[in-house]
C-alpha positions as CSV (number, residue, x, y, z in Angstrom):
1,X,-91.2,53.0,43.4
2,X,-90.0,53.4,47.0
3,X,-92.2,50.2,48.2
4,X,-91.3,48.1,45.0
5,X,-87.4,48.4,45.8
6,X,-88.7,47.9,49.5
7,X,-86.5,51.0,50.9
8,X,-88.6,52.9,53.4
9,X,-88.7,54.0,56.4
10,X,-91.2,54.5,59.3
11,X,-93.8,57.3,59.6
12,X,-91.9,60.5,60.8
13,X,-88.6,59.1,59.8
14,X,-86.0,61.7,58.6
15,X,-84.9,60.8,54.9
16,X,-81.3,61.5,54.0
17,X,-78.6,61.2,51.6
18,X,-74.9,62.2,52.7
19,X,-71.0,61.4,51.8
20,X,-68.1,60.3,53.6
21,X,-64.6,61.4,53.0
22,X,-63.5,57.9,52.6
23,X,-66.8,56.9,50.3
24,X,-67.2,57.6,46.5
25,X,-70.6,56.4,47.2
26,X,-73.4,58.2,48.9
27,X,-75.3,56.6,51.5
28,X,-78.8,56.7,51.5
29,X,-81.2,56.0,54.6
30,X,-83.5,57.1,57.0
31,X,-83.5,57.9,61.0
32,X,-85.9,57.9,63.9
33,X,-86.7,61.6,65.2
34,X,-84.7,60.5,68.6
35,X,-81.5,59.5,66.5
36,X,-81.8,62.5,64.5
37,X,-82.7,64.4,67.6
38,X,-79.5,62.8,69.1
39,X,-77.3,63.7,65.9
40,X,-77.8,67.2,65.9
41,X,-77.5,67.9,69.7
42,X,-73.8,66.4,68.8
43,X,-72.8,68.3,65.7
44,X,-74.0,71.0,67.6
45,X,-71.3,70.2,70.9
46,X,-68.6,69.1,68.5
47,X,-69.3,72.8,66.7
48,X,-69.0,74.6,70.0
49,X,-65.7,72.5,71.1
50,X,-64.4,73.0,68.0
51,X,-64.9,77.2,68.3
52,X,-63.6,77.3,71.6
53,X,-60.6,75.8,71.3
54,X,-59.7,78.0,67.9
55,X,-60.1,80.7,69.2
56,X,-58.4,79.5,72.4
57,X,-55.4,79.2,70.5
58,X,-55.4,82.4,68.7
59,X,-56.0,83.5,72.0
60,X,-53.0,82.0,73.8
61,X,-50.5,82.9,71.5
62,X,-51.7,86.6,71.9
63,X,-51.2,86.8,74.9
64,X,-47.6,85.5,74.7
65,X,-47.1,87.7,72.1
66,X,-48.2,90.8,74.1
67,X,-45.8,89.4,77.2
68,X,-42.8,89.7,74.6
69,X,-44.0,93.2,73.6
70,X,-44.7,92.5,70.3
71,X,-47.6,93.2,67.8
72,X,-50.3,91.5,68.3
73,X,-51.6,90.5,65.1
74,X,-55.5,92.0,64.2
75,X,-58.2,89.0,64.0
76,X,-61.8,88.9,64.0
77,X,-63.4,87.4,66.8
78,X,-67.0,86.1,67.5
79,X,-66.5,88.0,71.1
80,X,-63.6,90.7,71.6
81,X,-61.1,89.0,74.2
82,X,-58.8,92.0,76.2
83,X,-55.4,89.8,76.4
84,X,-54.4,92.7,79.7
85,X,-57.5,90.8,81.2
86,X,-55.8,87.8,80.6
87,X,-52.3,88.6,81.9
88,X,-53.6,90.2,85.0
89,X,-55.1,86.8,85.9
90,X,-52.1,85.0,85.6
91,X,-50.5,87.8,87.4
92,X,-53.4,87.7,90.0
93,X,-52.6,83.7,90.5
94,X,-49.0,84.3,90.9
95,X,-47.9,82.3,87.4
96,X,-49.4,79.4,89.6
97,X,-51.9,76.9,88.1
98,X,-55.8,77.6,89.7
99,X,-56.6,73.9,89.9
100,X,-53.7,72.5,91.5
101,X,-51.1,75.2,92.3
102,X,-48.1,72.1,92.8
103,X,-48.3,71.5,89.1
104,X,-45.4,72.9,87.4
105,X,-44.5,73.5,83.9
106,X,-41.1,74.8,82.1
107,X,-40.4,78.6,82.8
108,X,-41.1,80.8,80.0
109,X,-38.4,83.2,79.0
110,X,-40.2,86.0,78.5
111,X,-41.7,86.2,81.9
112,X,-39.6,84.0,84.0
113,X,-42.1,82.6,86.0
114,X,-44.2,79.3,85.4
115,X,-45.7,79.2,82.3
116,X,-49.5,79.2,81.9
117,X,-52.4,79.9,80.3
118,X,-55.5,81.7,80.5
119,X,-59.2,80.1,80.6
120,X,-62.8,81.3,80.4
121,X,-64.7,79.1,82.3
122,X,-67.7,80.2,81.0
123,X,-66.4,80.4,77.7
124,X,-66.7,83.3,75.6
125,X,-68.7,81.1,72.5
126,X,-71.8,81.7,74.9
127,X,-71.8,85.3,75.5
128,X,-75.0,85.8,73.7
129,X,-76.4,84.1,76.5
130,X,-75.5,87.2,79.2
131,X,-75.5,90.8,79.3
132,X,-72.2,91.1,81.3
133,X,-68.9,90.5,80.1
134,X,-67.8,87.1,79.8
135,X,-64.0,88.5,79.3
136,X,-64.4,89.6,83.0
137,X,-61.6,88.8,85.3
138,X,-63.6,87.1,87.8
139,X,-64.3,84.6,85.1
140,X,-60.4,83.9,83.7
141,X,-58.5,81.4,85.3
142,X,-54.4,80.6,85.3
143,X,-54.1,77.0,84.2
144,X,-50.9,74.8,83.5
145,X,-51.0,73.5,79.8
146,X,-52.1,69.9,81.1
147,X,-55.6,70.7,83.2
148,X,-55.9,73.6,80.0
149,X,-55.9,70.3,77.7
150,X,-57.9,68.7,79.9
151,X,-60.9,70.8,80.5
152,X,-61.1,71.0,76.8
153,X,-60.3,67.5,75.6
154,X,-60.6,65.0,78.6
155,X,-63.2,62.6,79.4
156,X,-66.2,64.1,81.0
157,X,-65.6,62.8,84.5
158,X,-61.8,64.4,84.2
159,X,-63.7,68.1,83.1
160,X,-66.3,67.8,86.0
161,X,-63.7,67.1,88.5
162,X,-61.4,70.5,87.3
163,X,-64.3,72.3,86.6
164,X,-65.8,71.7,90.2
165,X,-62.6,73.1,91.8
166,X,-62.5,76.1,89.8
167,X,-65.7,77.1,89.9
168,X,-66.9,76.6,93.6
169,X,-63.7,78.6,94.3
170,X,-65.8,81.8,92.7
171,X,-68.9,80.1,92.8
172,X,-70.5,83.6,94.5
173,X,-69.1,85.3,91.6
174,X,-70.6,82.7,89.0
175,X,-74.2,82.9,90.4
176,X,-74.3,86.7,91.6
177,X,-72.8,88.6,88.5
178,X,-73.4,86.1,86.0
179,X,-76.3,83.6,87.3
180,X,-74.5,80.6,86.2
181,X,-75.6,77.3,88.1
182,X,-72.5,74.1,87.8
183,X,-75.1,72.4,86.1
184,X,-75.6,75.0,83.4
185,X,-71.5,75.5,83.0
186,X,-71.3,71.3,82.8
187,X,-73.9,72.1,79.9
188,X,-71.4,74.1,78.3
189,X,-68.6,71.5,78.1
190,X,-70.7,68.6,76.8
191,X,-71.3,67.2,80.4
């Protein structure tokens, strides 16, 4: 039947069927190994992105929270985060942004100082991948809300550039207690 309706693909070809949101109709087809090869390695970054920057959030907003000396609501996480940890790097950077400490933001009223927030450069979705702690101070950086954005959302030559700075400034740190190459943490952003 396949051959009379002449809809077939080539030998090794992956056969699917799969909806869009915007389609009442399925779509039928078929793709080489390399594009299908090439399809999952990017569901598989937009996955990770996506993770890290939920529980990012969550994250932020606890740590806020904790600054205002309120409750801090119980969640489950993938990997535990300690939201002290996370103050005492801001504290540690002086409420000052790691990548550019002339970048300024609004003062918060609960601490009176710049506002920022707290970032795992090796993030915390990857933590299978060591047996220390990647909630470690040595690897939680003070960033304004901009280069936060950024190293999440921004272009791939904007994240190399920020996460160049930050990580040569500890790079001793990276590859002693954690054996983390640039290359390998450029891995981890999709870069």
């Amino acid at each position: 039947m396949q051959g009379r309706l002449r809809f077939q693909g080539n030998t090794n070809d992956v056969f699917l069927i799969f909806n869009r949101q915007e389609n009442d109709v399925p779509i039928i087809g078929f793709l080489s190994p390399l594009q299908w090869n090439q399809l999952l390695r990017q569901a598989e970054k937009n996955f990770i992105l996506y993770e890290q920057d939920h529980d990012d959030d969550v994250y932020l907003k606890n740590i806020v929270l904790q600054q205002a000396g309120q409750a801090v609501p119980f969640s489950s996480y993938r990997f535990q985060r300690n939201d002290s940890l996370a103050l005492q790097a801001l504290e540690n950077a002086n409420f000052k942004c790691e990548y550019n400490p002339h970048h300024t933001t609004f003062i918060s009223p609960i601490t009176q100082k710049s506002f920022m927030e707290a970032h795992h450069l090796i993030p915390l979705a990857f933590q299978r991948n060591y047996t220390h702690s990647l909630d470690n101070i040595g690897n939680i950086y003070s960033l304004c809300p901009i280069c936060h954005k950024a190293i999440h959302y921004g272009d791939s030559q904007t994240k190399r550039i920020i996460l160049e700075k930050l990580y040569y400034s500890r790079k001793v740190f990276f590859e002693n207690q954690l054996g983390t190459d640039f290359g390998k943490l450029c891995f981890y952003y999709g870069i």
